[in-house]
C-alpha positions as CSV (number, residue, x, y, z in Angstrom):
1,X,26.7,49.2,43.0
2,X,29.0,52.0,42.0
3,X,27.1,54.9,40.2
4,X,29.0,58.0,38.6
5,X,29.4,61.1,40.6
6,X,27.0,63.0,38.2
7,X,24.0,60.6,38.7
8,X,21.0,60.8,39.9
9,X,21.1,58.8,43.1
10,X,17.7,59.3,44.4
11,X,16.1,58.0,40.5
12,X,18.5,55.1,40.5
13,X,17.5,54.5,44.7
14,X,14.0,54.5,42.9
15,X,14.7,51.9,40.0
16,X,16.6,49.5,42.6
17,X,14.0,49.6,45.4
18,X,11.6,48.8,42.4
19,X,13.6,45.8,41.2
20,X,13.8,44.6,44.8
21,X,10.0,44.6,45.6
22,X,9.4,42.4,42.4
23,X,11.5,39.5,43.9
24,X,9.1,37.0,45.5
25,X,11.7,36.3,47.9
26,X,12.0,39.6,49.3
27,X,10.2,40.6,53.0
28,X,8.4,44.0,52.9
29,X,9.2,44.6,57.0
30,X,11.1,46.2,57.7
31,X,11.7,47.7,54.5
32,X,14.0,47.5,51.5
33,X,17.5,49.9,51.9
34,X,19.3,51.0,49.4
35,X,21.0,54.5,49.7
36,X,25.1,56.2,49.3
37,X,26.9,54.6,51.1
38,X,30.1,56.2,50.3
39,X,32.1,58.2,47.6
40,X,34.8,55.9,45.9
41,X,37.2,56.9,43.7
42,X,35.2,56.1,40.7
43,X,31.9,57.0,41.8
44,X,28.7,56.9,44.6
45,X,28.4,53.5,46.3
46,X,25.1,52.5,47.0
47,X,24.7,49.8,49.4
48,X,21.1,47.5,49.0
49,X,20.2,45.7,51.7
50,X,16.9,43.7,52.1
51,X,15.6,41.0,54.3
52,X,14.3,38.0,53.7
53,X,13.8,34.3,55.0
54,X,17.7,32.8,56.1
55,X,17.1,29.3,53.9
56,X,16.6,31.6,50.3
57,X,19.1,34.7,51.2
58,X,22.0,33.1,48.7
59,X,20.4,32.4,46.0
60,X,18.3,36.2,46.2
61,X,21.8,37.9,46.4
62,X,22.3,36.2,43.3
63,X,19.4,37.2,41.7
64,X,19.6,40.6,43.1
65,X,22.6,41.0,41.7
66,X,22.1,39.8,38.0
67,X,18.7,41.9,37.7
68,X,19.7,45.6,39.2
69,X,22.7,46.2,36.6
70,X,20.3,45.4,33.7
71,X,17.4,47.8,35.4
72,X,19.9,50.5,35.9
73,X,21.1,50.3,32.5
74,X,17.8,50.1,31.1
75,X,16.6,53.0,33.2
76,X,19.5,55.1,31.5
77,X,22.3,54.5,34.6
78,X,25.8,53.8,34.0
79,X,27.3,51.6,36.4
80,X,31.4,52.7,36.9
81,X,34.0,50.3,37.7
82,X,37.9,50.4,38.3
83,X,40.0,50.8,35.2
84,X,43.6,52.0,34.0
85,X,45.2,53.3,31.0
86,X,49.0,52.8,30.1
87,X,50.9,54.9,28.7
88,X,54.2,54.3,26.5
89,X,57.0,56.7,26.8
90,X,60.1,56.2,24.3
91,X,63.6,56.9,25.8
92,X,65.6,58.0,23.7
């Protein structure tokens, strides 16, 4: 997940790590990561990764994925993403 530069990344660490534990899926041990993981050109990547038993890991990504964006957002994070703007020049 790609955060803004200005963001809070320990808060939104906080709201992910929260929306992780609630999945039934998820193993406690060893513990829930989600930290920076690098600065892109549009924000903080913050890498999640959690364990849990091989035979239900696709379909938690999936979940994972669908339910952090909304708790960010709700939680008052914007999430950044690629974009472009094009601009028309006349010749005369």
């Amino acid at each position: 997940f790609t955060l803004p530069f200005e963001a809070d990344i320990a808060g939104a660490r906080d709201v992910i790590l929260a929306t992780v534990a609630r999945h039934s899926a998820v193993l406690h041990e060893p513990a829930p990561f989600a930290r920076a993981e690098r600065l892109s050109d549009y924000g903080v990547v913050v890498a999640v990764r959690v364990w849990a038993q091989t035979s239900g890991m696709i379909a938690l990504r999936h979940d994972l994925l669908e339910a952090i964006p909304p708790a960010l957002q709700s939680a008052g994070y914007a999430l950044t993403y690629p974009t472009s703007k094009s601009l028309e020049y006349a010749m005369n």
